[in-house]
DRENVEX-434234 format. One line per field, with one value per residue (C-alpha): x, y, z. Coordinates in nm, 2 decimals. Each point is the difference from the previous one (the first is absolute). Layout:
N
X <- c(X/...) .
Y <- c(Y/...) .
Z <- c(Z/...) .
***
This chain:
120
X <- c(1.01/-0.02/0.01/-0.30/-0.16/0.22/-0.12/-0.37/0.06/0.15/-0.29/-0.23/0.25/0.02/-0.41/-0.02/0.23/-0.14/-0.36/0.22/0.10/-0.33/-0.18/0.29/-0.04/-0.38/0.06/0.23/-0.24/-0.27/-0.13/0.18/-0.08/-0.23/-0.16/-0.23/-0.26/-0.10/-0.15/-0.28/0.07/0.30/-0.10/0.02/0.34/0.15/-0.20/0.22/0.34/-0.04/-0.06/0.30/0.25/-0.19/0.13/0.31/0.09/-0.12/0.27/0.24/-0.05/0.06/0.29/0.11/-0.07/0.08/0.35/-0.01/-0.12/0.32/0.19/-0.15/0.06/0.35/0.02/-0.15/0.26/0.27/-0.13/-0.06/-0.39/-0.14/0.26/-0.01/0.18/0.06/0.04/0.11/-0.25/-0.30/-0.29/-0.29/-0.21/-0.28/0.12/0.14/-0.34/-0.18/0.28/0.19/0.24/0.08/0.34/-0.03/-0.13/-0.26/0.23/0.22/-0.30/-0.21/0.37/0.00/-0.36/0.06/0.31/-0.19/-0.32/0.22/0.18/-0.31) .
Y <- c(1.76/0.33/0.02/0.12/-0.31/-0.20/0.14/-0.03/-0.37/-0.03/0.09/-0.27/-0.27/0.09/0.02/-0.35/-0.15/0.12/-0.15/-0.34/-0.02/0.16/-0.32/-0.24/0.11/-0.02/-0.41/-0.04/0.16/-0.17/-0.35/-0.23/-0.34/-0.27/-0.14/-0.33/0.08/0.32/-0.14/-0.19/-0.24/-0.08/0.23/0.38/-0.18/-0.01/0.27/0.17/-0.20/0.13/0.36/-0.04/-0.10/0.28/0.26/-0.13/0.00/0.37/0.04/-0.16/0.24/0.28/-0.11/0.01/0.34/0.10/-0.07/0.16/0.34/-0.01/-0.09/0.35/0.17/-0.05/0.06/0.36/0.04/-0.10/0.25/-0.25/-0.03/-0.06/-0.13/-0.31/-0.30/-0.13/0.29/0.26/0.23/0.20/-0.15/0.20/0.14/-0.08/-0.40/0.16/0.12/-0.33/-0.22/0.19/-0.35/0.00/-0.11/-0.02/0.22/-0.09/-0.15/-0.18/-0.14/-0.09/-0.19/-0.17/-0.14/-0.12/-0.15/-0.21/-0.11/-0.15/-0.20/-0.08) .
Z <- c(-0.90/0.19/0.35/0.07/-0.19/0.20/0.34/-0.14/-0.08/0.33/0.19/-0.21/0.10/0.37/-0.01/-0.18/0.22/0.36/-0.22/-0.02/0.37/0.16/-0.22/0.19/0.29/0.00/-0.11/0.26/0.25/-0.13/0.08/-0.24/0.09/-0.03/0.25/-0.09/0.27/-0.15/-0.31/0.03/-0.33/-0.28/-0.23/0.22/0.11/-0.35/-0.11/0.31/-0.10/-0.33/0.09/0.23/-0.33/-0.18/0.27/0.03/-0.43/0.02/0.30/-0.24/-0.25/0.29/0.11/-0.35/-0.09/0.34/-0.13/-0.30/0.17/0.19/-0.31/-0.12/0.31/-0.01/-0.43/0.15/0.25/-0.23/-0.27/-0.25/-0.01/-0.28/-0.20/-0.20/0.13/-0.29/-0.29/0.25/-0.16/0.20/0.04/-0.09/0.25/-0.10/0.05/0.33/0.12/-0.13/0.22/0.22/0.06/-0.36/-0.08/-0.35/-0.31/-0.17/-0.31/0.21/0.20/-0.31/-0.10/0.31/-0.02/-0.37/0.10/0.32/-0.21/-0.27/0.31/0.18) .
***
């Protein structure tokens, strides 16, 4: 991958990730407890409970991607964005530009998921 891809790339990680941490640190600002006396009956309170584990799955997911942006970042440093973890060949840009945490091509990925269905 050329280094001006690279650098371009960059840039969408670093904007994705500061997304990621602005949404933490707006839950973590935010009122995030449950207080019985606020709800009037059962049903707001799970209705509440239930938003609460909703929020906190999608900060699951977050923190997840969150790590794989870094991965990225430091494939970029390292000058080895973009390549393949598991062929060693480019993947294409166009897979790049889809999913900027990509670690695999689209082959090797496509192995991967056959390969996990068939053990699931």
């Amino acid at each position: 991958m050329k280094k001006r891809d690279q650098q371009k790339y960059k840039k969408v990680l670093l904007e994705q990730r500061e997304d990621l941490l602005q949404n933490a640190r707006r839950t973590l600002q935010g009122d995030i407890h449950l207080d019985p006396d606020d709800f009037p009956d059962e049903i707001d309170t799970a209705s509440s409970e239930m938003n609460l584990a909703f929020q906190g799955r999608l900060r699951e997911r977050e923190r997840g991607l969150l790590g794989k942006i870094n991965q990225a970042l430091d494939k970029i440093a390292q000058g080895i964005y973009g390549e393949c973890e598991s062929c060693g060949e480019q993947i294409s840009l166009k897979r790049i530009k889809a999913r900027p945490v990509a670690k695999l091509c689209i082959d090797c990925k496509s192995e991967q998921e056959q390969i996990e269905r068939r053990n699931a």
